[in-house]
Structure formats: C-alpha cells, structure tokens
MARBA-3410 file (N, C-alpha, C, O; in Angstrom, 1 decimal):
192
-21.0,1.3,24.0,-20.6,1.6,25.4,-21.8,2.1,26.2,-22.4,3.2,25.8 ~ -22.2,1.5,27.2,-23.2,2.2,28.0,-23.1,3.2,28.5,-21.9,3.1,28.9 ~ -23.5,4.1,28.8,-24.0,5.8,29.2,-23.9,5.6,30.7,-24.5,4.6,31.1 ~ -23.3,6.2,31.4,-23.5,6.5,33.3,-25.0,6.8,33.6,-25.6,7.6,32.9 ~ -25.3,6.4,34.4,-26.3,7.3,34.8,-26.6,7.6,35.7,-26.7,6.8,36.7
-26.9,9.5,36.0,-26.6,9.8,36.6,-28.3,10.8,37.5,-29.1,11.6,37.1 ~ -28.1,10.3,38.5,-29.8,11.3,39.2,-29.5,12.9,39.7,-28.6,13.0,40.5 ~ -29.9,13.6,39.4,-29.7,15.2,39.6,-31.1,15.3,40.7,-32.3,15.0,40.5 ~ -30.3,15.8,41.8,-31.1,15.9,42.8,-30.8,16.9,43.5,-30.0,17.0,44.4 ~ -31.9,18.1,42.9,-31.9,19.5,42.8,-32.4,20.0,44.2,-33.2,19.3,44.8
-31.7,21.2,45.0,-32.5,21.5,46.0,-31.6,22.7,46.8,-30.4,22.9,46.6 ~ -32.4,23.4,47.8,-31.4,24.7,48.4,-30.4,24.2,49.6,-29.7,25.0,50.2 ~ -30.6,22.6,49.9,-29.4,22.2,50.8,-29.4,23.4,51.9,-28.3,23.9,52.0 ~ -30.4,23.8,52.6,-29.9,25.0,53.0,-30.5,24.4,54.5,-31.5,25.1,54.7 ~ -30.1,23.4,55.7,-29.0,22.9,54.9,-28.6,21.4,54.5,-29.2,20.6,55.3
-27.8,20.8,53.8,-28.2,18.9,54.2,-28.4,18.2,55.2,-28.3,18.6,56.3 ~ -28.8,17.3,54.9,-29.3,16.3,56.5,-29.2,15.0,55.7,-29.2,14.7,54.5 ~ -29.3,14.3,56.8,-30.0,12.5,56.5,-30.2,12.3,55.3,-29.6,11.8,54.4 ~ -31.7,13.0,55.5,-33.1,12.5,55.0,-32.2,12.7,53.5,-32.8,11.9,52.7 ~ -31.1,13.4,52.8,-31.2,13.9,51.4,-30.7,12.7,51.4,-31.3,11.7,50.9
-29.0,12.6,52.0,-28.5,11.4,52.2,-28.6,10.0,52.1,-27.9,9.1,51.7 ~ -29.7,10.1,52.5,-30.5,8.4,52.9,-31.4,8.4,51.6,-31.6,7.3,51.1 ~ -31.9,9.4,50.9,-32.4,9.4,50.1,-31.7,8.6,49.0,-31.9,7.5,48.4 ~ -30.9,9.7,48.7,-29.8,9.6,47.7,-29.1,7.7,47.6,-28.8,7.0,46.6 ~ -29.1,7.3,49.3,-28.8,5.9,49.3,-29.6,5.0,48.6,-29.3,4.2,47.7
-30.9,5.2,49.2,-32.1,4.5,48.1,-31.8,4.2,46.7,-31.4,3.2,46.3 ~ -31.9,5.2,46.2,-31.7,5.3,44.5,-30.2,4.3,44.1,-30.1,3.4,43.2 ~ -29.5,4.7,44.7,-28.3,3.9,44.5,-28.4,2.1,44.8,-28.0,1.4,43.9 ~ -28.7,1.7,45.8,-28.9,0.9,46.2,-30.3,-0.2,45.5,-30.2,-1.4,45.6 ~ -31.3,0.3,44.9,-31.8,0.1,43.9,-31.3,-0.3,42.4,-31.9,-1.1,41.6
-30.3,0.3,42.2,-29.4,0.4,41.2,-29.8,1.1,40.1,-29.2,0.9,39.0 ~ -30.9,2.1,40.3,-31.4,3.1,39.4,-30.7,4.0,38.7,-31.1,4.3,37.7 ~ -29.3,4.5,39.1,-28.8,4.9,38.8,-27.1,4.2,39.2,-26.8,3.1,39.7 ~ -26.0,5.4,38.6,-24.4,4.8,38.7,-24.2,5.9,39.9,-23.5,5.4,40.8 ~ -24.5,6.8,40.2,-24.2,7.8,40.6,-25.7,8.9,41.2,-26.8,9.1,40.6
-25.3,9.7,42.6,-25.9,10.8,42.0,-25.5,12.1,42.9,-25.1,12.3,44.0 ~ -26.0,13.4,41.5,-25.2,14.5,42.4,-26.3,15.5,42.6,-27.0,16.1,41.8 ~ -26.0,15.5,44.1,-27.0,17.1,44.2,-26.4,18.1,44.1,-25.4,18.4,44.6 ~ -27.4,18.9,42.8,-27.0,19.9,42.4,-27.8,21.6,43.4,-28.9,22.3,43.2 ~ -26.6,21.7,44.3,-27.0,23.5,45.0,-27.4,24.4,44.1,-26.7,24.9,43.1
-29.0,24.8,44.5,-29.2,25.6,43.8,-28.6,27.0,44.5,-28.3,26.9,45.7 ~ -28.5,28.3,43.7,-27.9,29.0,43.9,-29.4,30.2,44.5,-29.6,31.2,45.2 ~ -30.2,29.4,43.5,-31.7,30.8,43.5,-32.9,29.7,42.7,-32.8,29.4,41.5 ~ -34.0,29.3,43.6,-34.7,28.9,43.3,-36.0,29.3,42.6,-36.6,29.9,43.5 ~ -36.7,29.3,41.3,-37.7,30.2,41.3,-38.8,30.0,41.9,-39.7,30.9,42.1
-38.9,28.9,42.2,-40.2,28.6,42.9,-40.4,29.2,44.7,-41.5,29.6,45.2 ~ -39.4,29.2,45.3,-38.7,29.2,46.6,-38.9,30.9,47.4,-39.3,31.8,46.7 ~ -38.7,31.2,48.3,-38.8,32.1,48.7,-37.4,32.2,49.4,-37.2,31.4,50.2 ~ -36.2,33.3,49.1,-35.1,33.7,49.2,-34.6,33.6,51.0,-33.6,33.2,51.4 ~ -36.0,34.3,51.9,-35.8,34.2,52.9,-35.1,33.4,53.8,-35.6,32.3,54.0
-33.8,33.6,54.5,-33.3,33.0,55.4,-32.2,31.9,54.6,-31.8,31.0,55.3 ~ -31.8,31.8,53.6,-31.8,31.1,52.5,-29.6,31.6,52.5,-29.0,32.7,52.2 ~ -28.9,30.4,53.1,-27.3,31.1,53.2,-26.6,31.1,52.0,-26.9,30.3,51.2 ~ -25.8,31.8,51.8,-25.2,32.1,50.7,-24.6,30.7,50.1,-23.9,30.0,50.8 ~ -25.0,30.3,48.6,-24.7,29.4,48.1,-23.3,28.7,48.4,-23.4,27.5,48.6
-21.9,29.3,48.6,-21.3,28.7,49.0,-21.0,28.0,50.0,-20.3,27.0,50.0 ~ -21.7,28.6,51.3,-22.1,28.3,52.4,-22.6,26.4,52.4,-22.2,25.3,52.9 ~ -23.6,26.8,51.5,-24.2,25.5,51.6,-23.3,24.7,50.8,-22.9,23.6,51.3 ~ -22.9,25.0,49.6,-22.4,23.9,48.9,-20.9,23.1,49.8,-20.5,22.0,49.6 ~ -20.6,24.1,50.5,-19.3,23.7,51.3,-19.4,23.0,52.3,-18.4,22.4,52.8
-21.2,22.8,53.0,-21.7,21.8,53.7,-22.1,20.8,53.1,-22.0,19.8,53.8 ~ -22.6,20.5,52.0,-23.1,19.5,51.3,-21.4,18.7,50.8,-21.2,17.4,50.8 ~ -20.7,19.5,50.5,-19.5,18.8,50.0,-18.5,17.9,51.5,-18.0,16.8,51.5 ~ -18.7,18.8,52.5,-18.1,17.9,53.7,-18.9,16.9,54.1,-18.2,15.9,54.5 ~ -20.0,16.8,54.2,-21.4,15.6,54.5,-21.1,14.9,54.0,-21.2,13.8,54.5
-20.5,14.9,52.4,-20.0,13.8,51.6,-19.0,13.5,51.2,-19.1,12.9,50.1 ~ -18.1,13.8,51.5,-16.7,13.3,51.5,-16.4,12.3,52.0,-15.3,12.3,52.5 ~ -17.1,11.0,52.2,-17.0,9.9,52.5,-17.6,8.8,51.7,-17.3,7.7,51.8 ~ -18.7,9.5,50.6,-19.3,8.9,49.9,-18.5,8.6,48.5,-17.8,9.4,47.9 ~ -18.9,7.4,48.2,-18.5,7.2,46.9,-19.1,7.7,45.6,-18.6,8.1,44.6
-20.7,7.5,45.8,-21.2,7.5,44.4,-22.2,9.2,44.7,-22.9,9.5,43.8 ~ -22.2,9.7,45.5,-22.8,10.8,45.6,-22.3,12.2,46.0,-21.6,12.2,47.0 ~ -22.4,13.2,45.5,-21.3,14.1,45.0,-22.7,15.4,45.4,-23.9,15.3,45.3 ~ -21.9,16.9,46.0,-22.3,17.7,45.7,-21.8,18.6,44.3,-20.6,18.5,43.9 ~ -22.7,19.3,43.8,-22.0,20.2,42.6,-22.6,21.1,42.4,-23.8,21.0,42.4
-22.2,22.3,42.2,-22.3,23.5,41.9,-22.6,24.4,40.5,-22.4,25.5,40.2 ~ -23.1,23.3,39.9,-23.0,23.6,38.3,-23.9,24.3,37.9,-24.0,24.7,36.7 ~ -24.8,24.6,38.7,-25.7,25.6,38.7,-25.5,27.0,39.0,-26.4,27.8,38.7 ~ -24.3,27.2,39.5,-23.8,28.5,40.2,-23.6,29.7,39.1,-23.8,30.9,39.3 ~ -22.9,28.9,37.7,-22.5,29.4,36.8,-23.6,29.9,35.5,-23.3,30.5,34.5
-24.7,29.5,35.9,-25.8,29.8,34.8,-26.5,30.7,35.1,-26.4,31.2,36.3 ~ -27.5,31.1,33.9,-28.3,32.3,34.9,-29.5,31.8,35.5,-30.2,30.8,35.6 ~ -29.5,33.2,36.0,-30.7,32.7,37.4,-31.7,33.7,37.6,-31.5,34.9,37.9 ~ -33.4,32.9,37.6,-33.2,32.0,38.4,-32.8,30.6,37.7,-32.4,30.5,36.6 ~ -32.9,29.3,38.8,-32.1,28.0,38.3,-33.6,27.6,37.5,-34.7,27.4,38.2
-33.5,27.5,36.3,-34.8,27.4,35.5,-33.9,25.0,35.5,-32.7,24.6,35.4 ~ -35.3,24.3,35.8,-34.7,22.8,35.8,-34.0,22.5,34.4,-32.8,22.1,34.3 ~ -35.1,22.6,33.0,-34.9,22.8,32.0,-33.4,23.1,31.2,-32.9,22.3,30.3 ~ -32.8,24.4,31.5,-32.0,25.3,31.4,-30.6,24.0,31.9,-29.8,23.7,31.1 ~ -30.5,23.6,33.3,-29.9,23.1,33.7,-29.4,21.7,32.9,-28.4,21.3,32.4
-30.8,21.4,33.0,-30.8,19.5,31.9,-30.0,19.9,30.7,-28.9,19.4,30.6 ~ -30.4,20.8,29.8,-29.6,21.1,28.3,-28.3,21.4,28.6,-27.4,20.8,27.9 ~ -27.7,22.3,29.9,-26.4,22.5,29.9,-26.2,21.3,30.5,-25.9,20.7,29.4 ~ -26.2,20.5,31.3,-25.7,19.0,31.3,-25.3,18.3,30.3,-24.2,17.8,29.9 ~ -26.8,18.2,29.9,-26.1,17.1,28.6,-25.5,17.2,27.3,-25.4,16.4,26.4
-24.8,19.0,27.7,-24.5,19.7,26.7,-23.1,19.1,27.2,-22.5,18.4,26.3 ~ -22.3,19.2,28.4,-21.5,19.4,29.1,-20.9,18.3,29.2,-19.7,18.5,29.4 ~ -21.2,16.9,29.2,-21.3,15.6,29.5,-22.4,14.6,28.5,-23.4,14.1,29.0 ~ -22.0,14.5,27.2,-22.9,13.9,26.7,-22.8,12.2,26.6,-23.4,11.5,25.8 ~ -22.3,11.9,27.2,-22.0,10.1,27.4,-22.8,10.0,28.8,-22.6,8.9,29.4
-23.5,10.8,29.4,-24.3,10.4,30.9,-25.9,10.9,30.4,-26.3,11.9,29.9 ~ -26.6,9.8,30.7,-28.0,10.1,31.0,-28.5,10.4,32.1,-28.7,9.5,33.0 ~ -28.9,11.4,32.3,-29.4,11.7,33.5,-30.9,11.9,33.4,-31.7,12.1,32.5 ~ -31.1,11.9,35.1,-32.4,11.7,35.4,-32.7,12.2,36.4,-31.8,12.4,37.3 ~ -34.2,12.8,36.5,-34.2,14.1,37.6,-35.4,13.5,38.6,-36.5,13.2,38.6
-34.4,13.7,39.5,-35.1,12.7,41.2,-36.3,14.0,42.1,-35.5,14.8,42.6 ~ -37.1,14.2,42.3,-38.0,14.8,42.9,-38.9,14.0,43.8,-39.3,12.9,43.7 ~ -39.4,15.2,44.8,-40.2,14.5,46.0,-41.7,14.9,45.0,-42.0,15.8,44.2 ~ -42.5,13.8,45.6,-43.8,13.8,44.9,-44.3,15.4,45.6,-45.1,15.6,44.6 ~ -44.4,16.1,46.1,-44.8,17.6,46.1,-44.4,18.0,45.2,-45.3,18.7,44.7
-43.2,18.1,44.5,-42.8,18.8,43.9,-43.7,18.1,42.6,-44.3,18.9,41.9 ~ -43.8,16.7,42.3,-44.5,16.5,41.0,-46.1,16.8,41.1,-46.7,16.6,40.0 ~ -46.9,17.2,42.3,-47.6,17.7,42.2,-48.0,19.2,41.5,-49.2,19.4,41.0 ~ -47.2,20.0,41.4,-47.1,21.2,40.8,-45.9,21.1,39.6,-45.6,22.2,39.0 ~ -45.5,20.1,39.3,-44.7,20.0,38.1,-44.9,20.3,36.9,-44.0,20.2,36.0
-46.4,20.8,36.8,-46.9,21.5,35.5,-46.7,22.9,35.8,-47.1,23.6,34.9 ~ -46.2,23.7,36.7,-46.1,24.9,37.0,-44.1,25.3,36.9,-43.5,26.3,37.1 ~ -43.7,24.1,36.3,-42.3,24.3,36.1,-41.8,24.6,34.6,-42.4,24.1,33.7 ~ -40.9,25.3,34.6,-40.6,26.0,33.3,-40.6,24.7,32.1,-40.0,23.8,32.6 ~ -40.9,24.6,31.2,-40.4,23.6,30.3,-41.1,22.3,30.4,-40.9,21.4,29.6
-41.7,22.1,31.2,-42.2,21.3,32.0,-42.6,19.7,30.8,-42.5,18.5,31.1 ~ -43.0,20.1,29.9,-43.3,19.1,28.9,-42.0,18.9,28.4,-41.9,17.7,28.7 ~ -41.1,19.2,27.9,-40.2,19.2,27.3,-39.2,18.2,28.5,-38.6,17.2,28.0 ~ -39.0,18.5,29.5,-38.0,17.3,30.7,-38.7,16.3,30.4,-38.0,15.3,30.3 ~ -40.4,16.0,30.3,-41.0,14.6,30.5,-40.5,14.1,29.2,-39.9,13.0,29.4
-40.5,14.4,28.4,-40.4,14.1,26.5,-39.0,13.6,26.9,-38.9,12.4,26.8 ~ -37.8,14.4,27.4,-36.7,13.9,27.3,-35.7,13.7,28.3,-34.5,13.7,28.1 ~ -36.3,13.4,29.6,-35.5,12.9,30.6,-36.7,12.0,31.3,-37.9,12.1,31.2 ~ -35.9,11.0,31.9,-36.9,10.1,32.9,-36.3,10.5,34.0,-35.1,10.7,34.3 ~ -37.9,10.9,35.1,-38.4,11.1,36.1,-38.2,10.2,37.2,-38.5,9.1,36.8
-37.9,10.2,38.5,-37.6,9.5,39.1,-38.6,10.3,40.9,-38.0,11.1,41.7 ~ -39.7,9.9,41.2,-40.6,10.4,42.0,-40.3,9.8,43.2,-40.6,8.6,43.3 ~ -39.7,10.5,44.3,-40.1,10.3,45.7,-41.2,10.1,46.8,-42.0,11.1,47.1 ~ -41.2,9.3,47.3,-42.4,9.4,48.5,-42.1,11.1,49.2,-41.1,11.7,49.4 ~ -43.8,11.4,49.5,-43.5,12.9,50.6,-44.6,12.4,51.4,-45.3,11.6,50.8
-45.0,12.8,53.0,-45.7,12.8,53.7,-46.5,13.4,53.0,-46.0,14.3,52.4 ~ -48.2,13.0,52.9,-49.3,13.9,52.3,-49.3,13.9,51.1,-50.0,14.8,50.6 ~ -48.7,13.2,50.4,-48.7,13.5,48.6,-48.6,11.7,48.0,-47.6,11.0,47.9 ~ -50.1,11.5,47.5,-50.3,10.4,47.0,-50.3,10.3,45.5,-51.1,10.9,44.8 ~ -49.3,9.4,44.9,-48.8,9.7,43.9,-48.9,8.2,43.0,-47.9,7.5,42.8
-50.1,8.1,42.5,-50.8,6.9,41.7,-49.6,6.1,40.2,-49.6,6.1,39.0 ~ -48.9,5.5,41.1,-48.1,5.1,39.6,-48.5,4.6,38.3,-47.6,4.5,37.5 ~ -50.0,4.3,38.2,-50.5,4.2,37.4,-50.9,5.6,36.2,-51.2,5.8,35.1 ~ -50.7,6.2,37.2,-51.3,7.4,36.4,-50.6,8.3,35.8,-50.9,9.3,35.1 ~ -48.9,7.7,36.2,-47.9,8.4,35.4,-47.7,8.5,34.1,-48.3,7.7,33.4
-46.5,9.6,33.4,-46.5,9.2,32.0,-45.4,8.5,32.1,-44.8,8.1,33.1 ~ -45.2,8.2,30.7,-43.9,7.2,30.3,-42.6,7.7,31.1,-42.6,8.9,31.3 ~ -41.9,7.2,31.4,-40.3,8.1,31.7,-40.4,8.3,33.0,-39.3,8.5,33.4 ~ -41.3,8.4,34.1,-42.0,8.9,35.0,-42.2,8.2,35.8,-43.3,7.9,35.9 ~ -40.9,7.5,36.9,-42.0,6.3,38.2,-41.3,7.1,39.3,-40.4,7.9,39.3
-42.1,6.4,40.5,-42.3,6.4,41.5,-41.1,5.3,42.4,-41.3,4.1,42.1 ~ -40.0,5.5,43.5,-39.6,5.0,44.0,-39.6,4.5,45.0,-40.4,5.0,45.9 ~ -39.1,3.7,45.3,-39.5,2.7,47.0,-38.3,3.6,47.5,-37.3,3.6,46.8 ~ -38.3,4.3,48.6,-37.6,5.6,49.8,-38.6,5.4,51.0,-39.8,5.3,51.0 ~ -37.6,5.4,52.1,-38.7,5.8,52.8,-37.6,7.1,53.8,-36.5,7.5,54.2
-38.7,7.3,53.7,-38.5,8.8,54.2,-37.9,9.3,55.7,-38.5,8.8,56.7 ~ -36.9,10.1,55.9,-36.9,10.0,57.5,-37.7,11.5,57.8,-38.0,12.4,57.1 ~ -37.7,11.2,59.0,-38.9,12.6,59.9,-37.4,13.7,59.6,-36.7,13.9,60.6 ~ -37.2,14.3,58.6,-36.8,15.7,59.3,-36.3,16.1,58.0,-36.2,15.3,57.0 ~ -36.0,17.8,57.9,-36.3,18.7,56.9,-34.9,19.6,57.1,-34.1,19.0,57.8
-34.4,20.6,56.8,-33.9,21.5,56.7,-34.4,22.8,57.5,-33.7,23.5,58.1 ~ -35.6,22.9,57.3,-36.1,24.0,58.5,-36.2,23.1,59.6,-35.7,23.7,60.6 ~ -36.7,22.0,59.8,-36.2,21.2,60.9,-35.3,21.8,61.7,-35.2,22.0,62.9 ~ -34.4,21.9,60.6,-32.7,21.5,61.4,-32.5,23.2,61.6,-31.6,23.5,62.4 ~ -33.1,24.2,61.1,-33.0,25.5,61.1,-33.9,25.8,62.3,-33.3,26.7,63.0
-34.7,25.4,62.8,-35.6,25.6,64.1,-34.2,25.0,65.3,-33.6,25.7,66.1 ~ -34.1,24.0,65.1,-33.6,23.4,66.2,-32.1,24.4,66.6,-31.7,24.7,67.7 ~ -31.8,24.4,66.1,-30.5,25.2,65.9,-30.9,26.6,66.6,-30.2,27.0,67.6 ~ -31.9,27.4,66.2,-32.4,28.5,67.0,-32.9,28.2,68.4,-32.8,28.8,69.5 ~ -33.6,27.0,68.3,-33.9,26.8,69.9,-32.6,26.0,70.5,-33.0,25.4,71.5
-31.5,25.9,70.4,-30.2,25.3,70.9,-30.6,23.8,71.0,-30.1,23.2,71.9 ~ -31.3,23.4,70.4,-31.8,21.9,70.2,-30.6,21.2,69.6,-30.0,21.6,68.6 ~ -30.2,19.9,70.5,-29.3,18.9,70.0,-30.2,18.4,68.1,-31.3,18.0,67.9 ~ -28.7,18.9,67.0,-29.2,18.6,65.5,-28.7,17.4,65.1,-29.0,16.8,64.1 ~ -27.7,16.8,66.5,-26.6,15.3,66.1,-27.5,14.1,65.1,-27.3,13.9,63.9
-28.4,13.7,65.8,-29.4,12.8,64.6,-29.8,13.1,63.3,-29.9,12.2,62.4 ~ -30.0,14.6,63.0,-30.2,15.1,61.9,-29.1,15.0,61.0,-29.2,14.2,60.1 ~ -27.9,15.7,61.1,-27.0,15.8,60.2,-25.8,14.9,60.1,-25.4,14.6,61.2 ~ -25.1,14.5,59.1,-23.8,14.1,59.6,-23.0,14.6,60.6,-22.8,15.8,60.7 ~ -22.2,13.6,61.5,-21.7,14.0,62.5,-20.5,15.2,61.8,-20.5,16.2,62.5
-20.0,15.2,61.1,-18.6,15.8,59.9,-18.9,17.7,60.3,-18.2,18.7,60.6 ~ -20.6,17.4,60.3,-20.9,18.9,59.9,-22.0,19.6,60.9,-22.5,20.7,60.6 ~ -22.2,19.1,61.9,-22.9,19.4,63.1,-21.9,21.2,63.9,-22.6,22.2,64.4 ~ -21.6,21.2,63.9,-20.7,22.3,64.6,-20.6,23.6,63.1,-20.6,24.8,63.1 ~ -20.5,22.7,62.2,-20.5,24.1,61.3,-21.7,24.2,61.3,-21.9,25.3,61.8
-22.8,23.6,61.0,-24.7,23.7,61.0,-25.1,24.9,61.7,-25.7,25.9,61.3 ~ -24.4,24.5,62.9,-24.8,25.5,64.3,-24.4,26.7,63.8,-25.1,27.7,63.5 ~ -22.9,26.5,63.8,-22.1,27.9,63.5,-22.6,28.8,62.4,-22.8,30.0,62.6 ~ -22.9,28.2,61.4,-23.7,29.1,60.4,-25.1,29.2,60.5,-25.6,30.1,59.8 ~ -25.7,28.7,61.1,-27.0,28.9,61.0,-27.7,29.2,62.6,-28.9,28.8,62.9
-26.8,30.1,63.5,-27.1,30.5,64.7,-27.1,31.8,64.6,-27.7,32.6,65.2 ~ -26.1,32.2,63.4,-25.9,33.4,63.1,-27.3,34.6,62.5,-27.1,35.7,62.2
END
C-alpha cells in the first residue's frame, strides 16, 4: 500500500496570505505531494515573539483561509508539544502519530540557508526529504544539495505577513493579499 504524502509547512501564520496559499498550490499541483498541512507554530525558536497573536488567533485564520481547500489543511499539532517548536521533535511525533504518511518538510531557501543552525539538523536530512522554496535573494544551487534535498519550481508572490501587518496599521486596502473569507478579521485582529 503506498504511504500519503504529506508536506509540513511550518510557520507563525501570523498572519496567512496568498503567497502561503499559492505556495502550498505549487507543491500540489506538481504532484510532490497528496496533501499539505501548515503546521501553526505556537513559539518559534528561531523567531522573535514580538507582535506575534496568540496561537489560536492565527490558527483560526489559517483554518477559515482554507476551508475551501481540498488538499491543504491548517493544524495545530504543534500546540500540544513542548516548546520551543524544536522541527525535529515535531517530525518524530508525526510519524509517531501517523505512521502510513511520509512526510516532507517544505521550507523557503532562507530558511535552508541557516538550516545548519536548526536543532537536529542532520538527523531531518538522513530521514525526511526536503522540499526547498525559491526566496527573493537566496540562491540555492541544486546541484549542491544533499540527497533527499531539492529545490522547487514556486514562484513567489510580492507579499509577506509583516506586509500584511504594516498595511493594516497604515489602513492600507489588504484585499489582494489575503483571502477574501478573512480580510475583516486580518484587520480586526491585527489593528488592535
């Protein structure tokens, strides 16, 4: 029986847009994967806490953004572990939790720039495959990867989550940025 597979596409959602979206479409649409779920981190270690809405906050935006989608799901499975959200820590309770899914951990090439500075860091390449996004400014030689480890065709849209956090403070229309579903809560929570 073949294994699902599934992309864990880790991040503080704080808060969704597009760009995760459209991302997440990519992968799918490639057929890289069966599925994929971004998993709300609750407390990043790498990250700086500031300005940063209370996990459920986000997860309850990320969950209305997609409630129309089929193969892409928010989850919170991180909520319940301890913290900080070590990636490592997360992978083992996964595949502890669900062992007929192979998963695979989706990151923007910044983040695999410093990917030697993540916990366990040898140990995810040895036993999960890697799945590398394009980032503005971060050239990422697919030749030069290890095994388990490529680089995907995404392209990327112009806008971020502090994006959408500036605009919101400057009363800037966010309608392009976010799904329409969740434009009015964006504001509402994040004017506060």
């Amino acid at each position: 029986m073949l294994r699902k597979r599934v992309a864990l596409f880790g991040g503080s959602f704080n808060p969704i847009h597009n760009g995760h979206i459209a991302l997440a479409h990519a992968v799918l649409e490639q057929n890289l994967v069966d599925d994929v779920w971004l998993l709300v981190s609750p407390q990043n270690p790498l990250k700086e806490q500031l300005g940063l809405k209370p996990e459920y906050c986000r997860l309850n935006l990320a969950r209305k953004a997609l409630q129309n989608e089929k193969h892409i799901l928010a989850s919170d499975f991180e909520f319940d572990l301890p913290r900080p959200s070590y990636t490592w820590n997360t992978l083992q309770a996964l595949s502890l939790a669900y062992p007929r899914t192979e998963f695979l951990l989706l990151i923007g090439a910044d983040n695999w720039t410093c990917f030697d500075h993540w916990a366990n860091y040898k140990l995810i390449i040895q036993n999960y495959r890697l799945l590398i996004y394009p980032r503005p400014g971060y050239d990422i030689k697919a030749d030069s990867l290890p095994v388990g480890v490529s680089v995907i065709n995404a392209t990327m849209l112009p806008v971020s989550s502090t994006m959408i956090r500036d605009f919101v403070a400057n009363k800037t229309d966010i309608s392009p940025l976010v799904p329409a579903e969740i434009v009015d809560d964006v504001v509402n929570l994040y004017s506060k």
